[in-house]
C-alpha positions, 0 to 999 in steps of 0.5 A, spaced: 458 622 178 453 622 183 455 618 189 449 615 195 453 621 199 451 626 195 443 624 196 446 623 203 448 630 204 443 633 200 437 630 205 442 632 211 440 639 208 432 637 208 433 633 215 438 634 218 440 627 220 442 629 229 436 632 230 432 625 230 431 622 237 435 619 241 432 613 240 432 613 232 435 609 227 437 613 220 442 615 215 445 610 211 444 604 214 446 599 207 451 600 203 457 605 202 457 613 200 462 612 195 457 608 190 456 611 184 448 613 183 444 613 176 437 610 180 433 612 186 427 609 189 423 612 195 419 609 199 415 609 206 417 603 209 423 598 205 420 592 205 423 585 200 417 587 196 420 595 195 427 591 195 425 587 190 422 593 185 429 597 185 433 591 184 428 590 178 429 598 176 436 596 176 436 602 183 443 603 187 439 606 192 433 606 197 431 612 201 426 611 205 422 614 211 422 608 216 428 605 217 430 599 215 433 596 220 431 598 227 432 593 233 438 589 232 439 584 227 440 577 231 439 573 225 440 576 217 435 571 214 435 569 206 429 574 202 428 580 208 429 586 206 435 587 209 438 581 206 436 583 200 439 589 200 445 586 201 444 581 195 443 586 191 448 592 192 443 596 193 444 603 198 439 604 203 439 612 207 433 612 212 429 619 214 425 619 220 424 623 226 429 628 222 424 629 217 418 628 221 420 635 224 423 638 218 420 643 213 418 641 207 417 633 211 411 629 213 408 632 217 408 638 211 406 634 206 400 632 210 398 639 212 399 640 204 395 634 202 390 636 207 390 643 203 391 647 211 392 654 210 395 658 215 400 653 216 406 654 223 409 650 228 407 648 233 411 648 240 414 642 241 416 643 233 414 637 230 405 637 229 403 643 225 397 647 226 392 649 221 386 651 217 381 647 213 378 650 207 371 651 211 368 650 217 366 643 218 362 638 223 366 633 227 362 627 221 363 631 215 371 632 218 373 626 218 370 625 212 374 630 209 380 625 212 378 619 208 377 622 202 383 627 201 389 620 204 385 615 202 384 610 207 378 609 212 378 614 218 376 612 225 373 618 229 370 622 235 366 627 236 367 633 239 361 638 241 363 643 236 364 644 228 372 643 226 376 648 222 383 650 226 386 643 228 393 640 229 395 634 226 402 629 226 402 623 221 404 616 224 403 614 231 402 621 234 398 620 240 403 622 246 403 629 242 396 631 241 394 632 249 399 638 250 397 640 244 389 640 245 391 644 252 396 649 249 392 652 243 385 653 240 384 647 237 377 645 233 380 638 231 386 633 232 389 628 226 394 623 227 395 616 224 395 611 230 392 612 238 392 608 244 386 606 248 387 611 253 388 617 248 382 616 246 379 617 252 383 622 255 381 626 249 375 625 248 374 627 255 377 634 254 372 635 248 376 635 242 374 632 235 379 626 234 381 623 227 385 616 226 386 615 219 392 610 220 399 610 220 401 609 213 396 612 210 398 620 213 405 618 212 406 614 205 406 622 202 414 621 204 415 616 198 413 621 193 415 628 197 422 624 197 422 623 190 420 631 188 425 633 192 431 630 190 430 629 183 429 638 182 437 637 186 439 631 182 436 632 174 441 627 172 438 622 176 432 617 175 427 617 181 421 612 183 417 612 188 416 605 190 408 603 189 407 601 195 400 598 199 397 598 205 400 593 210 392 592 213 385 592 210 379 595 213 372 591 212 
């Protein structure tokens, strides 16, 4: 018999779950650990729609990249996602800032996503730094970056061609400037930045590309999914089929 505390422990071992920030919310945060387990869906976010499908697919856990609960719940309304987890009997184990930094986690699969080689760590040991297949302009880069995520890039451009960059999926805007000014970069990646980033960067020369939060950090669903189920052969993974919350015109 497999339990939810047994995925637990094995994504403790991917992820482990005390290095998340401090102002991070994850592990299990719906359900029980003794829970018996036969279904598993993987997802980004946990949101009544991803609720709703594992209920449908008759899953007893959820284990998403973004925590299900975040801020304090002051009310627990009918048809949310966390009431319906609880309508349902379902599980939910949350990895987020532990499986940013991870080996094998986000930031990982967006280098392989990317097909960067000579991948390593950076120093604050979250982004990563890499090659790209070829020396690109700063256009045809972030072109490069909607075709391989999918999605619908906004850049800035640098006055040189791209090939060493450093990357970090979801809202990494605070960790590209050191991140400029420590190595030799060619071109930065992220999801999401703030206004001022834009500027500061785009002072210091650097090529930048925002491609969006979902869209460099929804491979998770699907690397969750490969991960558990080589440790878990017995049991059913699904990632959920999830949609981009927004729409670019």
């Amino acid at each position: 018999m497999t339990t939810v505390g047994d995925i637990y422990e094995a994504l403790d071992a991917l992820a482990p779950f005390d290095t998340a920030e401090s102002w991070d919310n994850v592990g299990l945060l719906a359900g029980s650990r003794r829970t018996e387990v036969t279904t598993v869906v993987t997802a980004l976010d946990i949101t009544s729609a991803v609720a709703a499908f594992a209920a449908g697919e008759g899953a007893q856990l959820i284990v998403s990249h973004h925590p299900v609960i975040f801020s304090p719940l002051k009310r627990l309304e009918a048809g949310s996602a966390p009431w319906k987890l609880a309508e349902a009997g379902i599980a939910a184990i949350c990895a987020h800032t532990n499986l940013d930094s991870a080996a094998g986690g986000v930031n990982d699969l967006l280098a392989d996503r990317l097909n960067l080689s000579l991948t390593t760590v950076a120093g604050d040991g979250l982004c990563r730094i890499g090659e790209l297949p070829e020396s690109m302009a700063p256009e045809r880069f972030a072109a490069y970056v909607q075709e391989r995520l999918g999605c619908r890039a906004r850049f800035a451009a640098g006055p040189r061609p791209v090939r060493v960059i450093g990357i970090c999926g979801g809202a990494g805007g605070d960790y590209l400037a050191p991140l400029w000014e420590r190595y030799r970069l060619d071109g930065l990646l992220t999801g999401e930045l703030k206004h001022h980033e834009w500027i500061e960067l785009a002072a210091s020369g650097a090529t930048v590309v925002e491609a969006g939060h979902y869209h460099t950090e929804v491979l998770a669903a699907e690397g969750l999914a490969a991960y558990l189920s080589v440790r878990f052969p017995n049991l059913r993974f699904l990632a959920a089929k999830e949609t981009s919350p927004y729409r670019t015109l």
